[in-house]
N, C-alpha and C positions, 0 to 999 in steps of 0.2 A: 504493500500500500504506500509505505512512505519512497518507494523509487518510482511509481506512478505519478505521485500527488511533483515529484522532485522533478522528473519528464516533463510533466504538463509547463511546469513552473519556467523549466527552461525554455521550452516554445516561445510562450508567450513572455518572453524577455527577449529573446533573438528574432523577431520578429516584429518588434518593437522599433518605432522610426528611432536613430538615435543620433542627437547633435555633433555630429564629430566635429572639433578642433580646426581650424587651418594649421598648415603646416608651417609658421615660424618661429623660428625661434627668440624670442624674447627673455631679456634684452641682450641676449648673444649676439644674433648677426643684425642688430642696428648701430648705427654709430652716431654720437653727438656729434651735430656742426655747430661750434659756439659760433654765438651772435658776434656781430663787429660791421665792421666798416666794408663793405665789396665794393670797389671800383670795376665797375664792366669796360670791357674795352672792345677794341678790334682788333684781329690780328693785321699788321701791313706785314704781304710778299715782299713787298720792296726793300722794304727794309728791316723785316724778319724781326720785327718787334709789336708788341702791344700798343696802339692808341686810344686816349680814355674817352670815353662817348657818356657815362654819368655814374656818380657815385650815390649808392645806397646805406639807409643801415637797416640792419639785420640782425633780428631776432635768434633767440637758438629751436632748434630745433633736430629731431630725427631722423635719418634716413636709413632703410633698407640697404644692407651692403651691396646685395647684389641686384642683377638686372631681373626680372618677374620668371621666375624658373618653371618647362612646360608642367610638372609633375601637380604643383599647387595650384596652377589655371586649371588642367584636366579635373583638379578636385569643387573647384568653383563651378566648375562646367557641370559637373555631375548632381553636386548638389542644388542648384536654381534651374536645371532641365533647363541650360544654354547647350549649344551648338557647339564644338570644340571648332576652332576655326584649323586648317589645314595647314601642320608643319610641313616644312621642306624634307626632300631625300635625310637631311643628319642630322635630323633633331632626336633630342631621348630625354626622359625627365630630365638633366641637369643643364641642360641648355635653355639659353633664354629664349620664353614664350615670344610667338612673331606672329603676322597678319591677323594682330587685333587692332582694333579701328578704336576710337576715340572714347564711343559710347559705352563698349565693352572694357576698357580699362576702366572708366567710371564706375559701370556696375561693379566687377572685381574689388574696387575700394570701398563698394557699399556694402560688399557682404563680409570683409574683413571688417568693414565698421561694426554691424551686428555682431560678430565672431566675439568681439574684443571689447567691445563696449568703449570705445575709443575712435577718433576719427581720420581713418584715412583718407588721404587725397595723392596726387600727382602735387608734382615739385612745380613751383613756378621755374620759368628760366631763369630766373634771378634768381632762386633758390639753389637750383640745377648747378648754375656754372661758378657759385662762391663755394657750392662742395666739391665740385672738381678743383678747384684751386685748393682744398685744404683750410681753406677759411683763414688766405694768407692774409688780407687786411691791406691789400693793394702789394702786396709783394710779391715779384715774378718769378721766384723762387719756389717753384714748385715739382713735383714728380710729373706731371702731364706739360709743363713746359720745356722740358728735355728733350735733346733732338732722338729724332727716329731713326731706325727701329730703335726700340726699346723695348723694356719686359713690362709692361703697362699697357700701352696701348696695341691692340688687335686690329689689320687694316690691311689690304691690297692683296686679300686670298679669299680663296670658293666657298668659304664655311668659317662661322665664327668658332670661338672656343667655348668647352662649359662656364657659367656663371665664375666658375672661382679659377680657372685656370691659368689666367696673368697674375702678376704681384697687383697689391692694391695700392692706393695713394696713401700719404701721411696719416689720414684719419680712419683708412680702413675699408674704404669706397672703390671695390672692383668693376671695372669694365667704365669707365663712366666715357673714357674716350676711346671711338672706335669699338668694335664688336657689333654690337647693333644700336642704329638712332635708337631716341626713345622719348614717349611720349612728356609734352610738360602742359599745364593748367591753363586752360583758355581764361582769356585776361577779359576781353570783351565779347560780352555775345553777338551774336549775329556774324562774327570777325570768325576767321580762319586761326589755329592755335600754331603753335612750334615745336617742331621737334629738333633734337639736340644732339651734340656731341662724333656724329661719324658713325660709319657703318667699318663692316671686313671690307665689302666693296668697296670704298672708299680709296684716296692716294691718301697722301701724307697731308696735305693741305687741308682737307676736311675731315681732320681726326685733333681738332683744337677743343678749348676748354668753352670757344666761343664761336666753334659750327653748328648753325643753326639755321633753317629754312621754316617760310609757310606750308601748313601742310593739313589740308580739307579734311575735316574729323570723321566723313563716311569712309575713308579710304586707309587702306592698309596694303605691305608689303613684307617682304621676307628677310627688309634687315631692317625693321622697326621691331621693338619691343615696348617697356617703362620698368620703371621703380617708384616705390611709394616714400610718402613721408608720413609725421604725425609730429602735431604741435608739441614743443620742450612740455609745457603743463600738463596733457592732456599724457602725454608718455606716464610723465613723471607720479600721475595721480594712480597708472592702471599699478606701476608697479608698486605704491603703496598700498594697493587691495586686494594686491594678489600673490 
């Protein structure tokens, strides 16, 4: 009797819808970008230096180490009954998710938002390109300002690397230039957003801290991906509750 009544019990537990987790790791693979002073610039070919075009301040905040990995999209896909959008010939979970479009990284940050009780979003580009500098503080002194090739940046071949497969910058943030573009926060609506930082495909020129193009949010490609952020506060509250 009591291995019936124990049988039934387990049914109806395994059968049972049950909340599973996203898969990241907190607060392991985020890294703080302390606030300060970002000078944006531009790159000049001519003269193979930075010109400043305006300076910001900046808050601190969080970022995702790495670029949005297929394994934990497939798990998003699975649980909101989305459509997995179609990786390339050499993708495998540890490579960074690609031909998702604008709207579907949105969703992806809304269901990490519910997961976690905390809010994610995509990076502005100003957010974007003051973590790729290491949160120098207008110094061009950084690991992505080094000439190329280098063990950072991934660029001018058929296939990116996995998420963690180059060394990362000063604060811990892999791939951020070259490997694959990636999504950042529409500023204005109705306006077209930007994507950042270089692809594999890429030459050396468009694998900076501050390559960046318009780029129509229905549309997707096979060396786009993103990474998330979350506000310093908003971090800092989950892991006091948790």
């Amino acid at each position: 009797m009591h291995r019936i009544k124990f049988f039934i019990l387990w049914i109806l537990i395994s059968s049972s819808p049950v909340k599973t987790v996203a898969q990241l790791n907190i607060p392991a693979h985020f890294s703080l970008v302390k606030g300060g002073t970002f000078v944006e610039t531009e790159y000049n070919a001519v003269t193979k230096t930075y010109d400043t075009l305006a300076t910001h301040e900046m808050a601190s905040f969080y970022m995702y180490k790495f670029e949005m990995q297929v394994h934990i999209f497939e798990q998003f896909c699975k649980e909101t009954n989305t459509e997995m959008p179609q990786q390339p010939f050499w993708s495998n979970g540890l490579m960074p998710v690609v031909n998702v479009n604008y709207d579907q990284a949105i969703a992806f940050c809304g269901w990490l938002t519910e997961k976690y009780q905390m809010q994610f979003r995509l990076p502005t580009k100003e957010a974007w390109q003051y973590a790729a500098r290491a949160a120098s503080n207008g110094s061009e002194s950084f690991r992505y300002n080094r000439p190329l090739p280098n063990e950072w940046v991934v660029y001018a071949t058929d296939k990116p690397q996995c998420i963690s497969c180059m060394q990362p910058n000063e604060i811990g943030l892999y791939a951020l230039c070259g490997n694959v573009w990636e999504w950042t926060e529409q500023q204005l609506k109705g306006f077209e957003t930007t994507i950042v930082g270089g692809s594999y495909l890429e030459d050396e020129s468009a694998v900076k801290v501050n390559s960046q193009k318009p780029f129509l949010m229905q549309n997707h490609q096979a060396d786009l991906g993103f990474r998330v952020v979350v506000e310093f506060d908003d971090f800092q509250n989950y892991l006091e509750n948790n």
